[in-house]
VOPAGU-2260 file (C-alpha; in pm, 1 decimal, decimal comma):
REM VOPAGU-2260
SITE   aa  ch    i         X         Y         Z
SITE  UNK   A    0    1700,5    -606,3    3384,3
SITE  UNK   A    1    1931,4    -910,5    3249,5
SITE  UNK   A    2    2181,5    -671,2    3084,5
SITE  UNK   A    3    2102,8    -798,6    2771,7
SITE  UNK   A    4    2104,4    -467,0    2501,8
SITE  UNK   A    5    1841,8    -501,4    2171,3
SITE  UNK   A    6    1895,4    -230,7    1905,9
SITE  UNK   A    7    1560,9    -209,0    1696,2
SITE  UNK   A    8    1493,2     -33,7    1368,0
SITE  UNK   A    9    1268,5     225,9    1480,7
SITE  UNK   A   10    1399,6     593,3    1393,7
SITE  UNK   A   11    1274,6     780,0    1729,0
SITE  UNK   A   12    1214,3    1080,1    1493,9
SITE  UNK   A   13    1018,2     982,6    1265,0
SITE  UNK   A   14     831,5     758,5    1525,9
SITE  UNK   A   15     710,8    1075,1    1692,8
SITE  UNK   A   16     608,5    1186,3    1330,3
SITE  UNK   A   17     381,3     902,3    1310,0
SITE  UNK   A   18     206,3     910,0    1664,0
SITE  UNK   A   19     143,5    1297,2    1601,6
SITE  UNK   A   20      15,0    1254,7    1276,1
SITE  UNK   A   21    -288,4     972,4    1431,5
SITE  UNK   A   22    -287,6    1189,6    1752,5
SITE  UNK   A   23    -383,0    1512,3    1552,4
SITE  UNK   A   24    -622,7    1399,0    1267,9
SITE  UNK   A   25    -836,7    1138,8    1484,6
SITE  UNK   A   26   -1117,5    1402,1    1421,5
SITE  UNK   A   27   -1145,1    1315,0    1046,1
SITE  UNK   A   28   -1106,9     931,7    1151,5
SITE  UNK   A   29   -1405,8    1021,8    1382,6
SITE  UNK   A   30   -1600,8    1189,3    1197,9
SITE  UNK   A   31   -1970,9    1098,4    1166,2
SITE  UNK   A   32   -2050,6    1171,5     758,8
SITE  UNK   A   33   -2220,9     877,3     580,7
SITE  UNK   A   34   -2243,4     645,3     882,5
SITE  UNK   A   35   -2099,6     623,2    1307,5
SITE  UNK   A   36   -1724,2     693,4    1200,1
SITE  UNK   A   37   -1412,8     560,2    1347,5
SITE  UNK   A   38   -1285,9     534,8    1650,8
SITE  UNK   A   39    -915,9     404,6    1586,4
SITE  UNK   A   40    -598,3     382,4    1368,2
SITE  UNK   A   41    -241,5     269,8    1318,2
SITE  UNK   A   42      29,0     385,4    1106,8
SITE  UNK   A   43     352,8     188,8     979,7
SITE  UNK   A   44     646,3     340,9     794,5
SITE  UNK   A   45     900,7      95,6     639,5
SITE  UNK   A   46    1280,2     197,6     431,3
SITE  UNK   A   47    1251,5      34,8     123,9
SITE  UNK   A   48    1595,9       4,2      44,6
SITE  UNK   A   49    1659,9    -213,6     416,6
SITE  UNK   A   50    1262,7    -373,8     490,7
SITE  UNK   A   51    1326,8    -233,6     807,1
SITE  UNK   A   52    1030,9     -66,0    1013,1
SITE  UNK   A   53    1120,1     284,9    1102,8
SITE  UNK   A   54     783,3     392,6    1270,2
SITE  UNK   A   55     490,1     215,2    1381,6
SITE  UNK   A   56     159,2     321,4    1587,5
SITE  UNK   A   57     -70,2      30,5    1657,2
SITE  UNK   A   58    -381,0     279,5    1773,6
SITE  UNK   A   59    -466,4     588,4    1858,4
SITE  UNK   A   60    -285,9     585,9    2147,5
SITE  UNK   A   61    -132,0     282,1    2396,0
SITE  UNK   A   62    -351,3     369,0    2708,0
SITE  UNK   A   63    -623,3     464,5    2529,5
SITE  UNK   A   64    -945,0     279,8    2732,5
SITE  UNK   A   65   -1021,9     -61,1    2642,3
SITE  UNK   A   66    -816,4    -102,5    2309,2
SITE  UNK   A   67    -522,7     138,7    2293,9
SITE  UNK   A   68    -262,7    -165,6    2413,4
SITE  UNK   A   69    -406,3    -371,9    2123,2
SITE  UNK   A   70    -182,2    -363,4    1786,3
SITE  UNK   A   71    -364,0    -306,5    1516,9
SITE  UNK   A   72     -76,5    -315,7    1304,4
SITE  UNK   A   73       4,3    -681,8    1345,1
SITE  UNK   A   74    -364,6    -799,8    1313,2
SITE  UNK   A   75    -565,0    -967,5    1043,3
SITE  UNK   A   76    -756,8    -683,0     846,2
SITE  UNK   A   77    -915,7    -675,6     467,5
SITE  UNK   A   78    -727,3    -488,5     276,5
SITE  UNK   A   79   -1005,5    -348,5      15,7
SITE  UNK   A   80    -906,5    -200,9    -290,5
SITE  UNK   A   81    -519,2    -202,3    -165,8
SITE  UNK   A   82    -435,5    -520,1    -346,2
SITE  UNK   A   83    -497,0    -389,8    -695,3
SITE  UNK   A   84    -146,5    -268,3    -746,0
SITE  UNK   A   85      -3,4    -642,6    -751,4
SITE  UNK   A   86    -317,4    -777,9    -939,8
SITE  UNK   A   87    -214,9    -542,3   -1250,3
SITE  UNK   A   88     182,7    -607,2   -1169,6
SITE  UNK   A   89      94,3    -962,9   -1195,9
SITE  UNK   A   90    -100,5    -904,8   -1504,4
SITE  UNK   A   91     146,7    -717,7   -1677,0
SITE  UNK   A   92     457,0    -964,2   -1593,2
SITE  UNK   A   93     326,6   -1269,6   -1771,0
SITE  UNK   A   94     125,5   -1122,1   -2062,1
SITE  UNK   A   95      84,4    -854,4   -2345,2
SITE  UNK   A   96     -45,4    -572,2   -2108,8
SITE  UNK   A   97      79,5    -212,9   -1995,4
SITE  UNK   A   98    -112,1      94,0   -1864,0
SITE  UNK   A   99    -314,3     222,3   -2164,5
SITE  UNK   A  100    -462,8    -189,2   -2235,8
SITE  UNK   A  101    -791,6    -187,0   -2188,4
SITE  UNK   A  102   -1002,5    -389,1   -1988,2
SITE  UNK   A  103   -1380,7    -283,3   -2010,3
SITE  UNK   A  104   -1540,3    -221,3   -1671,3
SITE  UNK   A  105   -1859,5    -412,6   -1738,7
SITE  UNK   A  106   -2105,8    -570,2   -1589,7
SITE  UNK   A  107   -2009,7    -939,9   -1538,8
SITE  UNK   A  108   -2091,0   -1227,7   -1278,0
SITE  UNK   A  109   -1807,1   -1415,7   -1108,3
SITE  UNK   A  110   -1946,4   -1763,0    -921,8
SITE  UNK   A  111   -2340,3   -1664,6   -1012,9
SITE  UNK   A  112   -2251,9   -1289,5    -798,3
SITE  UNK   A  113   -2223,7    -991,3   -1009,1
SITE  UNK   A  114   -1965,6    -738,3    -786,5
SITE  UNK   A  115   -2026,9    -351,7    -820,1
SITE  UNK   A  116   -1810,0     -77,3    -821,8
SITE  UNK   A  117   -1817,2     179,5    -551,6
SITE  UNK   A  118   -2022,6     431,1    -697,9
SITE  UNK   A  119   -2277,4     121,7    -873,4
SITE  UNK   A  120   -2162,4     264,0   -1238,0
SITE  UNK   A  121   -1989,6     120,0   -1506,3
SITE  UNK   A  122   -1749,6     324,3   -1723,0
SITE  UNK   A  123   -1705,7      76,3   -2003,9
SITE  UNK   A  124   -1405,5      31,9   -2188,8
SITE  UNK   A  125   -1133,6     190,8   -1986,7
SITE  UNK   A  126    -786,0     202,7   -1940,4
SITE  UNK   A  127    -574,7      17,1   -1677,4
SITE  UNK   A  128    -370,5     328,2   -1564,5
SITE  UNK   A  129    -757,8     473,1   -1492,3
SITE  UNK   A  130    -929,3     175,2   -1371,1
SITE  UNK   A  131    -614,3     129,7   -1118,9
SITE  UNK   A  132    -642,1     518,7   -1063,9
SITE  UNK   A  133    -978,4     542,5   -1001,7
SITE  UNK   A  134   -1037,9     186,4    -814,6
SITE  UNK   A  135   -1302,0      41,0   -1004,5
SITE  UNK   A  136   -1370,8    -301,4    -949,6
SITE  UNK   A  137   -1455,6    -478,7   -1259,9
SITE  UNK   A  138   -1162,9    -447,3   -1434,2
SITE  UNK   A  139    -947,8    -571,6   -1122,0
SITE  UNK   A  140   -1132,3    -909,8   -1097,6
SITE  UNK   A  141   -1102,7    -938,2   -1469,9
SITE  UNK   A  142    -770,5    -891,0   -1421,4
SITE  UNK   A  143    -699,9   -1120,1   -1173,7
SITE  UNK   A  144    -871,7   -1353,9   -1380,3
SITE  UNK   A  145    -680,0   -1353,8   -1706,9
SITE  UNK   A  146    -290,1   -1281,9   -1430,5
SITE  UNK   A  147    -441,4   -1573,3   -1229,2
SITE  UNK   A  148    -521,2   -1524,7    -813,4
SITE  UNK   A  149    -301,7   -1757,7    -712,4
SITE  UNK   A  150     -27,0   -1599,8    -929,3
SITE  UNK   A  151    -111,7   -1239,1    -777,9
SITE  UNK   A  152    -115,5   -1373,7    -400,0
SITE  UNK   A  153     249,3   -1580,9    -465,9
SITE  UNK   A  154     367,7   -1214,7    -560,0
SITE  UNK   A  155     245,9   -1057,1    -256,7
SITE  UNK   A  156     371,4   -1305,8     -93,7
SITE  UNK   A  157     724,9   -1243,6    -220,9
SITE  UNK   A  158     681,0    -859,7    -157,3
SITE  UNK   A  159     648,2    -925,6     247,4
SITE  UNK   A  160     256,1   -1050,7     258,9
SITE  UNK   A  161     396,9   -1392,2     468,5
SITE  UNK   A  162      75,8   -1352,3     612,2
SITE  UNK   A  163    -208,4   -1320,2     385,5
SITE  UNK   A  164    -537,4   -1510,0     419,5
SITE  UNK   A  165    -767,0   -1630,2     182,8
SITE  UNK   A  166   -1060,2   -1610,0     333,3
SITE  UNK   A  167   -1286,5   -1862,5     479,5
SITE  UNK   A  168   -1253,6   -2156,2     235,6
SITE  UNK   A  169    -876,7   -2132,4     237,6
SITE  UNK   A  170    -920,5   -2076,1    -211,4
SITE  UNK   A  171    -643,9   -1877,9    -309,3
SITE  UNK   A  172    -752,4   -1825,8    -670,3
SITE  UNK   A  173   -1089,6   -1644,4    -596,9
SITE  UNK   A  174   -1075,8   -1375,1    -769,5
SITE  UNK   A  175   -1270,7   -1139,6    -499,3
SITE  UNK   A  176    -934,6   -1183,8    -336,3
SITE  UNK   A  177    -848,9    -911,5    -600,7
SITE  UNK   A  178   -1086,6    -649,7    -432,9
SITE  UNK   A  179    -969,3    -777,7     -26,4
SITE  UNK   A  180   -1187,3   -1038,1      36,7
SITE  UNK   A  181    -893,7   -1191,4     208,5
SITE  UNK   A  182    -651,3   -1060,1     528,5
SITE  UNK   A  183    -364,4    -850,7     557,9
SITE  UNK   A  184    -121,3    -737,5     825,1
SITE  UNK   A  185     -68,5    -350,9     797,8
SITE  UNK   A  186     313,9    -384,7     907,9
SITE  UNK   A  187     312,0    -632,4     561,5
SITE  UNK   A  188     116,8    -500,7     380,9
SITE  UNK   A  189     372,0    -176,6     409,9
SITE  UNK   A  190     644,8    -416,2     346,9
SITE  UNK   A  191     525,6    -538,8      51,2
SITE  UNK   A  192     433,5    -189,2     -64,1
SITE  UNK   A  193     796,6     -84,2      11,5
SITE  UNK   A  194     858,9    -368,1    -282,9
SITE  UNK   A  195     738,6    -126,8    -554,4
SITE  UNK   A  196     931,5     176,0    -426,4
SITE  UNK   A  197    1268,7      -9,4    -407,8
SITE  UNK   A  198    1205,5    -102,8    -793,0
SITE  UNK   A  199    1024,1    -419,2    -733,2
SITE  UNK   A  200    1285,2    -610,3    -521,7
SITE  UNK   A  201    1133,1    -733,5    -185,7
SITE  UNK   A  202    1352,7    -716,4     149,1
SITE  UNK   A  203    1293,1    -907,0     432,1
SITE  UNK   A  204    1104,4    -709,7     699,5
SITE  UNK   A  205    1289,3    -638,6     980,8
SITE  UNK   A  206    1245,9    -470,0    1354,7
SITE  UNK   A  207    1570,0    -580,4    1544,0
SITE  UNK   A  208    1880,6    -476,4    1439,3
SITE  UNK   A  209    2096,0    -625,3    1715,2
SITE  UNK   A  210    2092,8    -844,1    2034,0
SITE  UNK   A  211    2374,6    -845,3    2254,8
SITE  UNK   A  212    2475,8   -1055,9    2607,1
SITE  UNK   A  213    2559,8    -864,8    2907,5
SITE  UNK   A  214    2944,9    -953,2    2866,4
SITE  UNK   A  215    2898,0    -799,0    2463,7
SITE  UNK   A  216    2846,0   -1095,6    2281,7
SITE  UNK   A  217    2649,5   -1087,5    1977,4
SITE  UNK   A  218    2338,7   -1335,9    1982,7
SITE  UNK   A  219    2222,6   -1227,8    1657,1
SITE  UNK   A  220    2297,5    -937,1    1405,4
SITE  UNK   A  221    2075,5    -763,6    1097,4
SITE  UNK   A  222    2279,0    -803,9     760,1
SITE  UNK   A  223    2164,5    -631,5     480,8
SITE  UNK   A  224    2080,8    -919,1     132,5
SITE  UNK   A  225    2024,8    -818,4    -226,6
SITE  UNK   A  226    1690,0    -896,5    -205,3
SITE  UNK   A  227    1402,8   -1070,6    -416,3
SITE  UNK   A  228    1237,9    -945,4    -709,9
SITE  UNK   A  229     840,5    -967,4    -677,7
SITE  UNK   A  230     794,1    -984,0   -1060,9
SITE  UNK   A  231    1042,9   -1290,6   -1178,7
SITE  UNK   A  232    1359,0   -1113,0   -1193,7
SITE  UNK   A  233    1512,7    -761,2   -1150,8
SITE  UNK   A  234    1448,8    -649,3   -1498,8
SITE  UNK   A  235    1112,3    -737,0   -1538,4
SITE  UNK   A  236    1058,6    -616,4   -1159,9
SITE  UNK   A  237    1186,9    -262,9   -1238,6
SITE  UNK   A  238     987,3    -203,7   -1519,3
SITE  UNK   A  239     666,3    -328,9   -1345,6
SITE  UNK   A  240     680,6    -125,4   -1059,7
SITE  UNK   A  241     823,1     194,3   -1259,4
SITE  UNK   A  242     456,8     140,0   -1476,6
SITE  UNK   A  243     254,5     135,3   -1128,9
SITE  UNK   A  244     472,8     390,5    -936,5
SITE  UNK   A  245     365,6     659,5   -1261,1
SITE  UNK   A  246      -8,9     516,4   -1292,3
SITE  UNK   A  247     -30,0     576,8    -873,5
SITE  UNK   A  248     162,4     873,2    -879,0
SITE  UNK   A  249     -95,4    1005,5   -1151,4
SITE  UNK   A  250    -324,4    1326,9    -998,2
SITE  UNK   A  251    -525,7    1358,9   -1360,5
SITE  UNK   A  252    -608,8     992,8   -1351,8
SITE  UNK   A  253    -810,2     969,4   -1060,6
SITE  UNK   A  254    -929,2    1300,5   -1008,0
SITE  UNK   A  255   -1285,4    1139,0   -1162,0
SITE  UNK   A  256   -1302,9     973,8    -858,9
SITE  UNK   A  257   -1119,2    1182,8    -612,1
SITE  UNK   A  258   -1109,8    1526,5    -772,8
SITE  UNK   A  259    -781,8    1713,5    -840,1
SITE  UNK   A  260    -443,5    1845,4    -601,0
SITE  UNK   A  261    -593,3    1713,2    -307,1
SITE  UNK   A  262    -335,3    1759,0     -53,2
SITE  UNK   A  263    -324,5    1421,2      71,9
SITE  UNK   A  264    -259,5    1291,1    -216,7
SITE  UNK   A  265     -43,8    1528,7    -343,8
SITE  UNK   A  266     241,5    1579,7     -17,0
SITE  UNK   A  267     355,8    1907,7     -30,2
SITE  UNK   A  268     750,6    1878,5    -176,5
SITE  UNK   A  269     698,3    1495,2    -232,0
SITE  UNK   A  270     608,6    1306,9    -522,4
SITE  UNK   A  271     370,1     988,3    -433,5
SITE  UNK   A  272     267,8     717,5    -515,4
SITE  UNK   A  273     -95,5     618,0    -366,0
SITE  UNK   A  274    -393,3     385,8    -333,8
SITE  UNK   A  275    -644,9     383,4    -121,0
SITE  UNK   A  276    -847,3      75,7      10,0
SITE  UNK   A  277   -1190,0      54,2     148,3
SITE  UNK   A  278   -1395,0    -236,7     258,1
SITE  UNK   A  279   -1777,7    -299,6     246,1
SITE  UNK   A  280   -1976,8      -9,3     412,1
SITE  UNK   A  281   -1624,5     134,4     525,8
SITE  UNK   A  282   -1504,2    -100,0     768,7
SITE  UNK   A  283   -1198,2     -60,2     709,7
SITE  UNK   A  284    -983,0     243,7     574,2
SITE  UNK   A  285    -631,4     218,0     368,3
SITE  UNK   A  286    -422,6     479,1     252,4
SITE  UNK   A  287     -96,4     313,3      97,6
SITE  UNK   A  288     191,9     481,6     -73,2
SITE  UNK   A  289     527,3     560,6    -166,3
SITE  UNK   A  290     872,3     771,2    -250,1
SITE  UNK   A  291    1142,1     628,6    -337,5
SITE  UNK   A  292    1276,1     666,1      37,4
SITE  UNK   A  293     993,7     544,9     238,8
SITE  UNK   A  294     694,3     331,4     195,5
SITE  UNK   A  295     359,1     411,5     454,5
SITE  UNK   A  296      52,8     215,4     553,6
SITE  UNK   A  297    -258,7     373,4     702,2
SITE  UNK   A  298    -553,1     139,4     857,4
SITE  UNK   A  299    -848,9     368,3     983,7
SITE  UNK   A  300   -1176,9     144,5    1109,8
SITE  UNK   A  301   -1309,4      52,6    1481,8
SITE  UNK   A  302   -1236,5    -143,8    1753,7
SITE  UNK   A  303   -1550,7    -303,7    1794,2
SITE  UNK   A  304   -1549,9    -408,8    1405,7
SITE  UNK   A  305   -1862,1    -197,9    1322,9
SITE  UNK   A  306   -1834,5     -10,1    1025,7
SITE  UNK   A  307   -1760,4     327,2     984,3
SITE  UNK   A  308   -1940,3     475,0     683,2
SITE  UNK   A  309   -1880,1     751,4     460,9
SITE  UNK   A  310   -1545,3     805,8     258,6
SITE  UNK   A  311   -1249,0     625,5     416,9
SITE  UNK   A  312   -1022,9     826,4     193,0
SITE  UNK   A  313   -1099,7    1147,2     374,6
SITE  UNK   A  314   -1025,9     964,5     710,0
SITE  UNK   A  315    -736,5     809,6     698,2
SITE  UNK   A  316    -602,8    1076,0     396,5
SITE  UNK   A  317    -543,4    1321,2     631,3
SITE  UNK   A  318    -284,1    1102,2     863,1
SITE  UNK   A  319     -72,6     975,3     546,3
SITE  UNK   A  320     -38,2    1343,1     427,0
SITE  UNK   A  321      95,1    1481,9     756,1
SITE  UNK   A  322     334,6    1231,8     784,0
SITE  UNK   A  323     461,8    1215,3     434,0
SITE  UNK   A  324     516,5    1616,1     470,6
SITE  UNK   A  325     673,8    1605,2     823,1
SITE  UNK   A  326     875,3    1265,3     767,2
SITE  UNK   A  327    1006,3    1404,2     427,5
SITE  UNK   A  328    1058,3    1750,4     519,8
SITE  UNK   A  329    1222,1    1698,7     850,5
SITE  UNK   A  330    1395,6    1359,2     882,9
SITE  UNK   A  331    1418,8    1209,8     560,1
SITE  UNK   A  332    1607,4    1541,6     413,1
SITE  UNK   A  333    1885,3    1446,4     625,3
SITE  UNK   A  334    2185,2    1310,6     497,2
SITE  UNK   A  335    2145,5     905,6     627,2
SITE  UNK   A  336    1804,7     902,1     427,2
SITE  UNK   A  337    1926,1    1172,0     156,6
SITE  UNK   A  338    1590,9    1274,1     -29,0
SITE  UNK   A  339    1571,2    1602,8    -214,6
SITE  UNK   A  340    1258,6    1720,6    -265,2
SITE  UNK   A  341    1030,1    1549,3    -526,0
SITE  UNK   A  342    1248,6    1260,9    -577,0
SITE  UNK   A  343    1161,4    1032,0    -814,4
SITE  UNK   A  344    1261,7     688,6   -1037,6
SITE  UNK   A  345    1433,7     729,9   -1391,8
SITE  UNK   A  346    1219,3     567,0   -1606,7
SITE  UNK   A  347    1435,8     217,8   -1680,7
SITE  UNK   A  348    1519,8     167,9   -2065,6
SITE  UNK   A  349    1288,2     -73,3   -2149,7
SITE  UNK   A  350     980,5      72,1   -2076,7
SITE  UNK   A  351     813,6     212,4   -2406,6
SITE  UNK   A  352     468,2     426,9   -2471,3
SITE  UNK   A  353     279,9     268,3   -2716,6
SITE  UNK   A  354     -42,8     427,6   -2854,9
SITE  UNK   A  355    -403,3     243,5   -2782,7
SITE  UNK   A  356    -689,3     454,9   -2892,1
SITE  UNK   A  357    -506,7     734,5   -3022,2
SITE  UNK   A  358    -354,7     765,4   -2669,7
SITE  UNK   A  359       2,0     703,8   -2563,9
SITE  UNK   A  360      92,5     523,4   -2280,3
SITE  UNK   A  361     352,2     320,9   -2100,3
SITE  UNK   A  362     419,1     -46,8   -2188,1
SITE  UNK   A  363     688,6    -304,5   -2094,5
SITE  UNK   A  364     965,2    -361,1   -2299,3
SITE  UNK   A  365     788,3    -730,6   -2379,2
């Protein structure tokens, strides 16, 4: 009404992308298998290359009865297994580790409580690139352990995580942080996964591109910066997130846990980079990925905080695909955003494959 004129970030596109994609598949988030099911969800979508949000649904819908107006995509949520992608980053950017190391997934107790993996088995001694793929547990506390938490959280931190809790006694270096015993923001959370698809280097996250006075002045103005490695320095940042990128990108690696070519993993003419998240007795839901032109966030879960039950990936799974397909096929193609179909990072020189039990794998060039 003042005159004044704000230009946001938000591509009106691929905004109705998103709000289609949550209004179409709220069935699977509802759905009652394994426990009551969901009843909400919110979506983020965030350029890599810029930090700035393109798309963002906070629920199911705005004036949707008694929640709809609340944002669920600027609230404090545990993130689950989400986190694991910086835990291993972490651990590979200050020691001797790469994808085929092996950290056994064992049976161990960390302060006097011995954590489980989802399915209450232990595979033994296992890869990273399939204990990452496959979410197990174990090996991501261990990890966390020998990268130290406090070491993992000042990453995410640097990747757009401004926000992260620590849980109830403040203690940044528990190492159940490592599995989200902690609190994210889904718009950050994005951000911070938009890190590892612009080759490790962390812009600012953005939503206003201009403000302007009635009479045209300029109040204040985006400018795009170089941006801030996540892993030390640009180098060691590329390599990193080139190792994780390939491990998350990886169908045959966690098809023992999620079986093989499903479709939400696997957007048709896009090449992705994934990890779910899911918190005790399904909570929450996470589906978080990547190309090299967009990064997504999807939070599935209730309003009332109950849990859900059953498999989070085939609830919030379903949203991430659509919108990876329709934002890719239809928007992104275009020649602003410029992505051909199944785009993906040149593997920077450094990186090597090194064999660990007769099996070759990638490394860092340390």
């Amino acid at each position: 009404k003042g005159g004044w004129r704000i230009s946001t970030t938000l591509d009106w596109d691929l905004q109705q992308i998103a709000e289609k994609a949550v209004a179409e598949n709220m069935s699977a988030v509802e759905a009652r298998r394994g426990g009551i099911g969901g009843n909400n969800a919110a979506i983020v979508a965030v350029q890599p290359s810029t930090g700035q949000v393109l798309a963002m649904n906070g629920s199911r819908d705005y004036y949707y009865p008694g929640f709809g107006s609340y944002n669920a995509a600027t609230s404090d949520l545990q993130p689950g297994s989400s986190l694991k992608p910086y835990v291993y980053g972490t651990l590979f950017q200050g020691n001797s580790y790469g994808a085929g190391s092996v950290i056994p997934d064992s049976r161990e107790a960390f302060y006097g409580i011995y954590p489980n993996n989802f399915d209450k088995k232990f595979r033994g001694n296992i890869s990273i690139r399939m204990s990452l793929a496959e979410s197990r547990n174990l090996p991501a506390m261990k990890a966390a352990n020998i990268a130290g938490m406090k070491n993992v959280i000042n990453n995410l931190k640097v990747g757009g995580e401004t926000s992260i809790g620590c849980g109830a006694a403040g203690e940044c270096s528990d190492p159940f942080l490592a599995i989200g015993s902690g609190t994210v923001r889904l718009d950050q959370h994005t951000t911070a996964y938009a890190a590892l698809a612009n080759k490790g280097v962390a812009k600012p996250e953005t939503y206003i591109l201009k403000i302007e006075k009635p009479d045209g002045e300029v109040v204040e103005e985006w400018k795009d910066k170089p941006g801030t490695p996540v892993f030390t320095d640009a180098g060691r940042s590329e390599e990193i997130s080139y190792i994780l990128s390939d491990i998350l990108s990886d169908d045959a690696a966690r098809s023992v846990t999620f079986g093989r070519g499903v479709s939400y993993f696997n957007p048709k003419g896009v090449k992705a980079a994934v990890k779910t998240g899911t918190t005790d007795n399904s909570k929450d839901g996470w589906m978080m990925g990547y190309s090299p032109k967009i990064a997504v966030g999807v939070w599935v879960g209730r309003s009332d905080g109950q849990a859900m039950g059953g498999y989070t990936d085939s609830k919030a799974g379903p949203i991430f695909g659509q919108f990876m397909v329709n934002s890719h096929r239809d928007v992104l193609s275009k020649p602003q955003y410029g992505y051909k179909t199944n785009d993906w990072y040149t593997k920077p020189a450094g990186v090597q494959k090194i064999k660990v039990g007769g099996r070759d794998d990638l490394f860092p060039s340390w």
